[in-house]
PAKERO-937775 format. One record per residue: residue number from 1; residue in one letter; y, z, x of N, C-alpha, C, CB in turn. Coordinates in Angstrom, 2 decimals. Glycine has a CB too. Layout:
N
{NUM,"a",{Y,Z,X},{Y,Z,X},{Y,Z,X},{Y,Z,X}};
...
***
This chain:
178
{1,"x",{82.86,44.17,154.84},{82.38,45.52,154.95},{83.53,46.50,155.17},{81.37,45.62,156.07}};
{2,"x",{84.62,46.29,156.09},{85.67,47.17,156.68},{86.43,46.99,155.37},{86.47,46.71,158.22}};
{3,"x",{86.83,46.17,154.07},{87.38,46.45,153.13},{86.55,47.35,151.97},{87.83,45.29,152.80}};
{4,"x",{85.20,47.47,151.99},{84.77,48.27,151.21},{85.08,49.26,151.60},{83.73,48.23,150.94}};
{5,"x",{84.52,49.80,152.97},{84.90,51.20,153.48},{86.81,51.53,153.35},{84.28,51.23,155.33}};
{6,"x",{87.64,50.70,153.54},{88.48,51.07,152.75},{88.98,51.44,151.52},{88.79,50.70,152.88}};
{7,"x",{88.35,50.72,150.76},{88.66,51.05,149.17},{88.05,52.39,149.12},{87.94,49.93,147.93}};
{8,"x",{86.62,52.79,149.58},{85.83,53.61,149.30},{86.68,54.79,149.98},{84.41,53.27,149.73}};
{9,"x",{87.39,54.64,150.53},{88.31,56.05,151.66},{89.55,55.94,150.53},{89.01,55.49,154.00}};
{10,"x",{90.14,54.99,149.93},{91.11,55.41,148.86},{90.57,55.86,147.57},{91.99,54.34,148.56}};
{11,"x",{89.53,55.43,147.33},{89.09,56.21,145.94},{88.44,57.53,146.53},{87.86,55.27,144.87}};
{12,"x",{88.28,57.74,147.57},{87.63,59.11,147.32},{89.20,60.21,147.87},{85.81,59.31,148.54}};
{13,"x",{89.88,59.73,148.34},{91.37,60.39,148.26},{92.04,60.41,147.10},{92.30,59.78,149.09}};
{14,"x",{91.98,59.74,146.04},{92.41,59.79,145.05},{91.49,60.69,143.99},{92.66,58.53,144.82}};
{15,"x",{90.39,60.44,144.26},{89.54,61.72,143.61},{89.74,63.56,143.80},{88.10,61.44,144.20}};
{16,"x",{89.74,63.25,145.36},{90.12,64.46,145.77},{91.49,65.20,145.35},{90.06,64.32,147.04}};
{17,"x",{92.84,64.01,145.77},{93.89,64.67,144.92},{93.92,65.04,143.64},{94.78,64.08,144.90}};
{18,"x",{93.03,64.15,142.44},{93.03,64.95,141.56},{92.00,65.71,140.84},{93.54,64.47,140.97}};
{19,"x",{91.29,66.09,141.80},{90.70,67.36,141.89},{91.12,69.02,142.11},{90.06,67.08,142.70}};
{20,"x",{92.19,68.37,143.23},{93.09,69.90,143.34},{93.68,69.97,142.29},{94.21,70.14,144.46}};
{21,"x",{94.76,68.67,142.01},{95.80,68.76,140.79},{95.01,70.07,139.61},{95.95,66.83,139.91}};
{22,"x",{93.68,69.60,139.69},{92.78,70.25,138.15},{92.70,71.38,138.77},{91.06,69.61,137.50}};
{23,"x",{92.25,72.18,139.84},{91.98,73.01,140.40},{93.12,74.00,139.77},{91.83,72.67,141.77}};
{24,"x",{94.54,73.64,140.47},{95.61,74.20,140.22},{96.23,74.58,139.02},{96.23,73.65,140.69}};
{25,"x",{95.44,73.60,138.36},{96.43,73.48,137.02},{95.45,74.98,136.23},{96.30,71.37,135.90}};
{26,"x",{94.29,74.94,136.58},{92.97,76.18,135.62},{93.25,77.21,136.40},{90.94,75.89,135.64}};
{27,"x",{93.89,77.44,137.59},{94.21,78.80,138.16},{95.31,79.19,138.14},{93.95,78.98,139.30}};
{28,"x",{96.47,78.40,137.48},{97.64,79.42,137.00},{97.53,80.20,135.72},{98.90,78.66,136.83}};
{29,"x",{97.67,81.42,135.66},{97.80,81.95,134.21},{99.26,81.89,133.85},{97.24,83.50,134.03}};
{30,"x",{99.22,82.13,132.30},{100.32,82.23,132.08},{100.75,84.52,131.88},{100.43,80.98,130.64}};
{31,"x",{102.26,84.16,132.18},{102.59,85.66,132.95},{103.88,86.12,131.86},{103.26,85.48,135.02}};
{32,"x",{103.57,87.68,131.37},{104.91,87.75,130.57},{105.25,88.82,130.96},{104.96,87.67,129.09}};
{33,"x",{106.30,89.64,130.53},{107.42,90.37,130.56},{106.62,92.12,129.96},{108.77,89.46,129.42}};
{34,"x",{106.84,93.20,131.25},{106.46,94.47,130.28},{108.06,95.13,130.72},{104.67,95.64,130.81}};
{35,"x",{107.72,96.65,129.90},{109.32,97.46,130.28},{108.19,98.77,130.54},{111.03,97.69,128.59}};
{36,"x",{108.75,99.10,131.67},{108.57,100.52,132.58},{109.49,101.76,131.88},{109.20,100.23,134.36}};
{37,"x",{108.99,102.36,130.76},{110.05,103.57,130.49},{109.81,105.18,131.42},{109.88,103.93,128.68}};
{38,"x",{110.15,105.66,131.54},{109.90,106.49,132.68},{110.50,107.80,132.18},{110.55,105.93,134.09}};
{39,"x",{110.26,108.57,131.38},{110.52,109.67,130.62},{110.29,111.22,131.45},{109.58,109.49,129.36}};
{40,"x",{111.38,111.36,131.94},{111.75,112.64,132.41},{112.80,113.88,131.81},{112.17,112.28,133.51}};
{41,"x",{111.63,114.78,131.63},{112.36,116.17,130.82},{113.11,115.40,129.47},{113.82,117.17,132.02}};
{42,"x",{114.54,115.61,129.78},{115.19,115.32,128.41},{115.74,113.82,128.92},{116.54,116.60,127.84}};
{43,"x",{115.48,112.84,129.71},{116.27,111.84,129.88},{114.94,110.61,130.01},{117.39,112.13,131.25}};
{44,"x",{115.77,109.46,129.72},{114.29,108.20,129.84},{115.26,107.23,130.28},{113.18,107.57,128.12}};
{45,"x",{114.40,106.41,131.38},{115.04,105.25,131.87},{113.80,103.97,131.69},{115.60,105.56,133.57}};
{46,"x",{114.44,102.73,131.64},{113.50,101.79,131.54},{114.21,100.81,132.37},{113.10,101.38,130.12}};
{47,"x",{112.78,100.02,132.91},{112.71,98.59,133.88},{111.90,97.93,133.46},{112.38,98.61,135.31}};
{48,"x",{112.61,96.54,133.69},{111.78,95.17,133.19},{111.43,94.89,134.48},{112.61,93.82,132.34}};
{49,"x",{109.45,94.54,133.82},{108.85,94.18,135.05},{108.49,92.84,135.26},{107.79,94.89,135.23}};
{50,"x",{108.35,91.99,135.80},{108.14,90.49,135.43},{106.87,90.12,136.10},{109.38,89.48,135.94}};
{51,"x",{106.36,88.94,135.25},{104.83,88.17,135.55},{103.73,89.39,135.96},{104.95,86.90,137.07}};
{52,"x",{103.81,89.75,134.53},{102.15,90.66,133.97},{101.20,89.60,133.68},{102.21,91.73,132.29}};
{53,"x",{99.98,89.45,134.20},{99.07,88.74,133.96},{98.00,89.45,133.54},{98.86,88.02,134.87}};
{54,"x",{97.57,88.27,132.06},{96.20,89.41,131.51},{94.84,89.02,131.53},{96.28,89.83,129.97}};
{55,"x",{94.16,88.96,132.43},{92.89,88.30,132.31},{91.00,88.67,131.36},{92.78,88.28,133.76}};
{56,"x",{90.93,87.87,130.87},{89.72,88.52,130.48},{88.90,87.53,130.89},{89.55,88.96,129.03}};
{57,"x",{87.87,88.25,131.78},{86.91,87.53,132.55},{85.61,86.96,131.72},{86.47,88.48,133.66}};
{58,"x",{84.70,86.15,131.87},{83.80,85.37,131.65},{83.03,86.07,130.72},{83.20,84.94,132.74}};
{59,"x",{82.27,87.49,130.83},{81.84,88.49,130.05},{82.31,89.29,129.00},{81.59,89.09,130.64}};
{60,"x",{84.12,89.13,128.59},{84.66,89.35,127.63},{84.65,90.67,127.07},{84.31,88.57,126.96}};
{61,"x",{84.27,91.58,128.41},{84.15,93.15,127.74},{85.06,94.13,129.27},{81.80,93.77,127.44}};
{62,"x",{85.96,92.39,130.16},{86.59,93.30,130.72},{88.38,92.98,131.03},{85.70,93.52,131.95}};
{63,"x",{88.96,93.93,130.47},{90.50,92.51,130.29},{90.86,93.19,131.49},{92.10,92.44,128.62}};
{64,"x",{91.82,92.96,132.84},{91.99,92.76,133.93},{93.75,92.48,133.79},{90.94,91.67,134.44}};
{65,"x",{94.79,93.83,133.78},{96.09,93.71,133.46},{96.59,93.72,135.43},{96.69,95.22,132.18}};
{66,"x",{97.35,93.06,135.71},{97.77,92.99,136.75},{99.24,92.68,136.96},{97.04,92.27,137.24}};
{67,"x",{99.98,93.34,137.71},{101.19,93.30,137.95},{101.89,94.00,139.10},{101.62,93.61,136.96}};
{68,"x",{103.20,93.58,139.70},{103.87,94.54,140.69},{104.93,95.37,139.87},{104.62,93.71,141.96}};
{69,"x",{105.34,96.68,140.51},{105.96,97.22,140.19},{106.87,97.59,141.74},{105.26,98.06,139.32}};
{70,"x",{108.36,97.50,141.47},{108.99,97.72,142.28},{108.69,98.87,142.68},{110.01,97.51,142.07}};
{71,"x",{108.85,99.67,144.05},{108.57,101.29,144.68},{110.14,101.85,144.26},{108.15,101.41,146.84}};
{72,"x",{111.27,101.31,144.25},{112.67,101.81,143.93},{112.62,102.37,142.05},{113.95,100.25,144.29}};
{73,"x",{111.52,101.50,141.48},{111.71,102.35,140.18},{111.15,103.68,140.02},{111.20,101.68,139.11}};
{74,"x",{110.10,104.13,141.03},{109.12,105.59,140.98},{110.36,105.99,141.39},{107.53,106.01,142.02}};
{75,"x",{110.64,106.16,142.91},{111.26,106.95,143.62},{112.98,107.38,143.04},{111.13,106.25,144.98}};
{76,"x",{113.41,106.08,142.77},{115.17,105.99,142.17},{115.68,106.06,143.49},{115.93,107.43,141.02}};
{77,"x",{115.31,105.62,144.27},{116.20,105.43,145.84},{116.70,104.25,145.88},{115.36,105.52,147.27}};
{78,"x",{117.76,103.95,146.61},{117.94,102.60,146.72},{117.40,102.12,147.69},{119.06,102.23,146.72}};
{79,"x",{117.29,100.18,147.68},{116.05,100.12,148.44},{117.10,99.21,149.60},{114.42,99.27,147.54}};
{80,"x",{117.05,98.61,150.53},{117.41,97.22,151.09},{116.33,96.00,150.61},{117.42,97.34,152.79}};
{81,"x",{117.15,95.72,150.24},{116.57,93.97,149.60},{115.42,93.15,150.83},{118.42,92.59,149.47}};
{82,"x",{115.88,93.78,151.35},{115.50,92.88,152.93},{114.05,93.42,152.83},{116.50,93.44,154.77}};
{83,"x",{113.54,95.04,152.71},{112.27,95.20,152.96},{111.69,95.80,152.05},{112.04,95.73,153.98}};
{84,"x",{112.18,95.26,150.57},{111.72,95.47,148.90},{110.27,95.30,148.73},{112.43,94.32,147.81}};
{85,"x",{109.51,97.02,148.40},{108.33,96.56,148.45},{107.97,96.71,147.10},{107.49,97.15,149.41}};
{86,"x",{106.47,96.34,147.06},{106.19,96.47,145.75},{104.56,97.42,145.23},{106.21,94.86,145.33}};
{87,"x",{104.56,98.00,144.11},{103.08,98.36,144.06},{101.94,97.70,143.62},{102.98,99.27,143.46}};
{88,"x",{100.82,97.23,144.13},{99.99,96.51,143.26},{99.56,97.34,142.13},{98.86,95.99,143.96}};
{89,"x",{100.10,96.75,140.86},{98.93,97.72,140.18},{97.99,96.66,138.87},{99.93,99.37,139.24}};
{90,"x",{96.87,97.57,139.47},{95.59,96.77,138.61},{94.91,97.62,137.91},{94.48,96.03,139.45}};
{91,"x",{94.25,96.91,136.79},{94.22,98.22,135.69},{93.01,97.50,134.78},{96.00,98.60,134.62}};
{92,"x",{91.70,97.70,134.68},{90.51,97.21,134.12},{90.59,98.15,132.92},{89.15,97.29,135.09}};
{93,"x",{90.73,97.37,131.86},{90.42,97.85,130.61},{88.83,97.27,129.85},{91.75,97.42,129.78}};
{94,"x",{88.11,98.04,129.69},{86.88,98.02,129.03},{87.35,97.66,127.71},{86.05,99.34,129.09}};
{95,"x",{86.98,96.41,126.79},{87.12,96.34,125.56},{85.93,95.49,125.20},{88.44,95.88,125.17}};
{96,"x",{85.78,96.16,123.64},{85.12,95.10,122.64},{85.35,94.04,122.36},{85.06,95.32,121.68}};
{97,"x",{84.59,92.98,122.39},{85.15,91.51,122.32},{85.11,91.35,120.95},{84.32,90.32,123.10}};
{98,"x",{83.59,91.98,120.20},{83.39,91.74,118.68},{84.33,92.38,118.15},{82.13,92.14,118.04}};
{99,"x",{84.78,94.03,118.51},{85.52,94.34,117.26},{86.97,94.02,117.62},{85.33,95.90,116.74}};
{100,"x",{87.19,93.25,118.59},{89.00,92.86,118.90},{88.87,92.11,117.91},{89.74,92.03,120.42}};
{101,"x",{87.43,91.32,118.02},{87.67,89.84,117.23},{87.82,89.79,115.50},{86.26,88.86,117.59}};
{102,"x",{86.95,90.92,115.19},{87.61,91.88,113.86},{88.74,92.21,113.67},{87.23,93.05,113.71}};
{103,"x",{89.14,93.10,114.25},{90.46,93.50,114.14},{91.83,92.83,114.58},{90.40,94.51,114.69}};
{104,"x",{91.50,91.21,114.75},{92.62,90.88,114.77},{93.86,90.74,113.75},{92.40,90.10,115.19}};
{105,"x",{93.21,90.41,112.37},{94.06,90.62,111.37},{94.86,92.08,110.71},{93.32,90.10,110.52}};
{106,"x",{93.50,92.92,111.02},{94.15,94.22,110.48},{95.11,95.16,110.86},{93.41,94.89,110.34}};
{107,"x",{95.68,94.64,112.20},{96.95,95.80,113.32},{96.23,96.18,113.43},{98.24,96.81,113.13}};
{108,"x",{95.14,96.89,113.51},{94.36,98.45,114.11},{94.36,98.69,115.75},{92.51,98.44,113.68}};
{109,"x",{94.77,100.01,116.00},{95.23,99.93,117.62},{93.92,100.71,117.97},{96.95,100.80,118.21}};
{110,"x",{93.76,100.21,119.24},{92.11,101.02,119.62},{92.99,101.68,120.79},{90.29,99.80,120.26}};
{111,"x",{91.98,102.94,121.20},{92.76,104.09,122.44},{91.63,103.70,123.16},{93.05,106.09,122.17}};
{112,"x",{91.94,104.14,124.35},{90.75,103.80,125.07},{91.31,104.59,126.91},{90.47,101.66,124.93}};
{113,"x",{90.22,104.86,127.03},{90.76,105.47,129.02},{90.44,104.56,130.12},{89.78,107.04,129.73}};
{114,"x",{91.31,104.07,130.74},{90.80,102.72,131.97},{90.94,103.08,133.04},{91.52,101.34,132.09}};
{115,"x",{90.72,102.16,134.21},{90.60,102.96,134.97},{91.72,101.60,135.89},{88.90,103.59,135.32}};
{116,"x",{92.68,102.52,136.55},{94.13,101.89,136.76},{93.88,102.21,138.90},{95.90,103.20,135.54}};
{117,"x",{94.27,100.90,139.49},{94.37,101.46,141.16},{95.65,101.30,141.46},{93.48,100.64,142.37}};
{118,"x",{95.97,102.00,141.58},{97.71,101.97,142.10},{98.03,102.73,143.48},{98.79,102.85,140.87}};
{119,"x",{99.19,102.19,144.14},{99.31,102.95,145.45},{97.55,103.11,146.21},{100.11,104.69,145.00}};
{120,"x",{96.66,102.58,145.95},{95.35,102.43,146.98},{94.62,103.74,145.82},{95.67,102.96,149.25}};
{121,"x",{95.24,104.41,144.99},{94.18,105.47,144.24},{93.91,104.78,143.17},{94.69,106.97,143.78}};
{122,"x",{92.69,105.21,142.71},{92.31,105.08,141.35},{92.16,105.83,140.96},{91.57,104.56,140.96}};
{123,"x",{92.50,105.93,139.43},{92.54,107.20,138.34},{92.33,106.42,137.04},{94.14,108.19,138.28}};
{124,"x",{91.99,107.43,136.04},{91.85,106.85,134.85},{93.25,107.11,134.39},{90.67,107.37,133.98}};
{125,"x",{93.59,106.27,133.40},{94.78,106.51,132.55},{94.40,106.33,131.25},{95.95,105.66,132.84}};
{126,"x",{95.07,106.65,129.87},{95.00,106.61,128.55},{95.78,104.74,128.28},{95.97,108.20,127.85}};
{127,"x",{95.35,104.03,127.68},{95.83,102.78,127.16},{95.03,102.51,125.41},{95.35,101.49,128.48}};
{128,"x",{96.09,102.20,125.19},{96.81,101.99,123.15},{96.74,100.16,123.40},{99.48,102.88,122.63}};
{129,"x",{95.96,99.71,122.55},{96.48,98.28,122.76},{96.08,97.90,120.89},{95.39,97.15,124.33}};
{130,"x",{96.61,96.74,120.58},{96.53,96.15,119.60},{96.04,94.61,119.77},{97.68,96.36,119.06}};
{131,"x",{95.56,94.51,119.26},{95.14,92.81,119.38},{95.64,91.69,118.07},{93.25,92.73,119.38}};
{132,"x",{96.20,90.72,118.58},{96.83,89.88,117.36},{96.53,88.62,117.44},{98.29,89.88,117.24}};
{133,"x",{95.97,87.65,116.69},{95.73,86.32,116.39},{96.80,85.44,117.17},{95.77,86.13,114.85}};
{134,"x",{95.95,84.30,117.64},{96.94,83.16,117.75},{96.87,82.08,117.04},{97.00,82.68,118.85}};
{135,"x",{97.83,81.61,116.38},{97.79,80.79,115.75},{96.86,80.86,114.30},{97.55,79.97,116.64}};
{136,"x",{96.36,79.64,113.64},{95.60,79.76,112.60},{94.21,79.67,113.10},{95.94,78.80,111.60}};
{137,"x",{93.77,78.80,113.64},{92.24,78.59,114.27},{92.11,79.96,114.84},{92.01,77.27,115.57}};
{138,"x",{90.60,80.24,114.66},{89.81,81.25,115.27},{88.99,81.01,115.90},{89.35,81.95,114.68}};
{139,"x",{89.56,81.00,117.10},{88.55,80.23,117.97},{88.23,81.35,119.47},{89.40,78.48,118.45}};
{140,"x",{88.87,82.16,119.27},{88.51,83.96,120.13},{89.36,83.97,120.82},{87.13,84.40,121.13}};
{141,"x",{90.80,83.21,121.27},{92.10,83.27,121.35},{92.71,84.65,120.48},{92.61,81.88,120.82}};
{142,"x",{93.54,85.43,121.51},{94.21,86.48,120.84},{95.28,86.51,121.87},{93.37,87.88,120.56}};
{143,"x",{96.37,87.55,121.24},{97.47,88.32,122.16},{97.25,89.55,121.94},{98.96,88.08,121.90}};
{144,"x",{98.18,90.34,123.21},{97.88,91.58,122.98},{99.07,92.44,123.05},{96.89,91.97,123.83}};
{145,"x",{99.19,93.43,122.84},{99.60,94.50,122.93},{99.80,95.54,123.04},{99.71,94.57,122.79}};
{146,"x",{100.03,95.93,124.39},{99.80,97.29,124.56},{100.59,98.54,125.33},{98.75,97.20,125.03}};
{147,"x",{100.04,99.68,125.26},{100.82,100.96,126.02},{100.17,101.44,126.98},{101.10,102.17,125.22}};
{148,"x",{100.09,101.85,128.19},{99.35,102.58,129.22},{100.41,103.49,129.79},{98.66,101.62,130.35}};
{149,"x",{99.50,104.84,129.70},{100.26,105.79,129.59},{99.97,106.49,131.03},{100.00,106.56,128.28}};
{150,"x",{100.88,106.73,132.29},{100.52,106.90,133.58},{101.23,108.43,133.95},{101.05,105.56,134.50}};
{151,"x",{100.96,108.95,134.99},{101.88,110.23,135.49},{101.59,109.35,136.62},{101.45,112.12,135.43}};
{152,"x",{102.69,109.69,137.53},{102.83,108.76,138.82},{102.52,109.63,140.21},{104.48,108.11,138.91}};
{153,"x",{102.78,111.45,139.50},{102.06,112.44,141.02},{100.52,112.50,141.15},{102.46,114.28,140.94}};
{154,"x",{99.87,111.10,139.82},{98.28,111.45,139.87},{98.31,110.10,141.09},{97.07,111.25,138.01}};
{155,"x",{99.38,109.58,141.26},{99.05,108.53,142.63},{99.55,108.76,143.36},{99.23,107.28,142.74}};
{156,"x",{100.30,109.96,144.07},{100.78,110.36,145.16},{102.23,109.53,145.13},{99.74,110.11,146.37}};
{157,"x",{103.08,109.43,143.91},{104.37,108.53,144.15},{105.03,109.75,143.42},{104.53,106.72,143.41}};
{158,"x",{106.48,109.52,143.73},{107.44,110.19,143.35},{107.32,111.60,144.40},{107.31,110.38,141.74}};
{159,"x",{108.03,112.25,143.59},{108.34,114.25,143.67},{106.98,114.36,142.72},{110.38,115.21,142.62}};
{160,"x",{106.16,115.20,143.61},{104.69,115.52,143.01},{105.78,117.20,141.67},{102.93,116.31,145.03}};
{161,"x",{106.56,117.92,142.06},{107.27,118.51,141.57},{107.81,118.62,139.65},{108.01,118.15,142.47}};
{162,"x",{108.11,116.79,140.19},{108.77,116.23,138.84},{107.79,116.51,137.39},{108.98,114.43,139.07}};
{163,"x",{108.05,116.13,136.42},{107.80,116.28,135.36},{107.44,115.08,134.50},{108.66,116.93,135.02}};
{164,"x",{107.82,113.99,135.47},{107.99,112.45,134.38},{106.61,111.88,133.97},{108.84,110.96,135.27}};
{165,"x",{106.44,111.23,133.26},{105.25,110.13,132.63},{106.08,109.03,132.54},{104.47,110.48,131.03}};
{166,"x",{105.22,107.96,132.78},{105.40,106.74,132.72},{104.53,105.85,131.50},{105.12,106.38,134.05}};
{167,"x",{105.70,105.07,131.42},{105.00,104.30,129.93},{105.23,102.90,129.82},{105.64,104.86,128.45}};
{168,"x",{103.98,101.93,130.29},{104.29,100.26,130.61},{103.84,100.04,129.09},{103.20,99.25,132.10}};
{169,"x",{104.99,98.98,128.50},{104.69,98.27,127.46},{104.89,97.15,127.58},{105.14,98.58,126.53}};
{170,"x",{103.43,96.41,126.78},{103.47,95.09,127.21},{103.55,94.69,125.75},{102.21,94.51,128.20}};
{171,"x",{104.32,93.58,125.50},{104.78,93.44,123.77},{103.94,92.06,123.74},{106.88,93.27,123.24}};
{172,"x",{102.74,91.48,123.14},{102.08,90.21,121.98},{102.37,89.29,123.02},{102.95,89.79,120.20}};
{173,"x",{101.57,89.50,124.28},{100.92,88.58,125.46},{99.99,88.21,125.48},{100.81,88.87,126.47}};
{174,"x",{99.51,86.38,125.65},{98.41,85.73,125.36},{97.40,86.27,126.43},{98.64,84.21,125.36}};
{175,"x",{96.52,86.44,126.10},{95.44,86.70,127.20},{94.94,85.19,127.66},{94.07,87.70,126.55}};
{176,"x",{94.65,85.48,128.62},{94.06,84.00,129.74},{92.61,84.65,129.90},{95.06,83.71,131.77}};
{177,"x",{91.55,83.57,129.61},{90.47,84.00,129.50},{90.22,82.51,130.43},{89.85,84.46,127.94}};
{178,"x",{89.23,82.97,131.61},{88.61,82.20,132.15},{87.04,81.58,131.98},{88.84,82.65,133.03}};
***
């Protein structure tokens, strides 16, 4: 009896470990690369932002762009490394699932207004995206591409004064659909 209840305590530990293993492995997305251009009066600067994640949730009519943005790129201050913060910014884009799924062959860029929380505000912003095939199978797999077009005194960052717009481009990133 005391060897069944053993075996039965290693197989259910071994179940369990690879249960998380699976757990872990369906909750990483994969994360790519946008550039922050930051266009003021007559001058433009750009920053690479790293691990943009793009989610489109279960209902497929809501893609879910998420990323940090350093606070030293709004402001242009220098920061100490030591207490480098960052902005959450999250940004729900409303899209068509049918006509992405159309328009994946044709380039056609859809405009659209989302609604972006940054620094704790939410505002709508203007976002340009394109949608592009993966691979040959069509199987509702796409990448994307896109522009979101921000002013940064509509979130209380920067010199409310300034003049700049901000412009995140994200260049033919797989979407992670859960």
């Amino acid at each position: 009896m005391k060897n069944i209840i053993k075996c039965t305590e290693i197989f259910f530990a071994l179940l369990l470990t690879t249960g998380i293993a699976n757990a872990q492995y369906f909750n990483t997305y994969k994360s790519y690369d946008a550039v922050m251009v930051n266009n003021n009066n007559n001058t433009s600067t750009q920053i690479t932002l790293r691990n943009v994640t793009m989610i489109l949730a279960g209902n497929y009519n809501v893609l879910n762009v998420k990323l940090n943005i350093p606070f030293r790129s709004i402001d242009h201050k220098p920061e100490d490394a030591m207490f480098a913060q960052n902005l959450f910014f999250d940004l729900k884009v409303n899209i068509n699932f049918n006509q992405v799924q159309q328009g994946l062959t044709s380039t056609k860029t859809f405009t659209t207004h989302s609604f972006l929380t940054l620094n704790n505000i939410t505002r709508t912003v203007k976002v340009q995206y394109m949608p592009l095939p993966v691979g040959t199978d069509m199987n509702g797999n796409f990448k994307i591409s896109m522009n979101i077009f921000l002013n940064p005194a509509e979130f209380n960052l920067g010199d409310p004064n300034n003049n700049s717009q901000f412009i995140i481009i994200i260049s033919n990133a797989k979407v992670n659909r859960v």
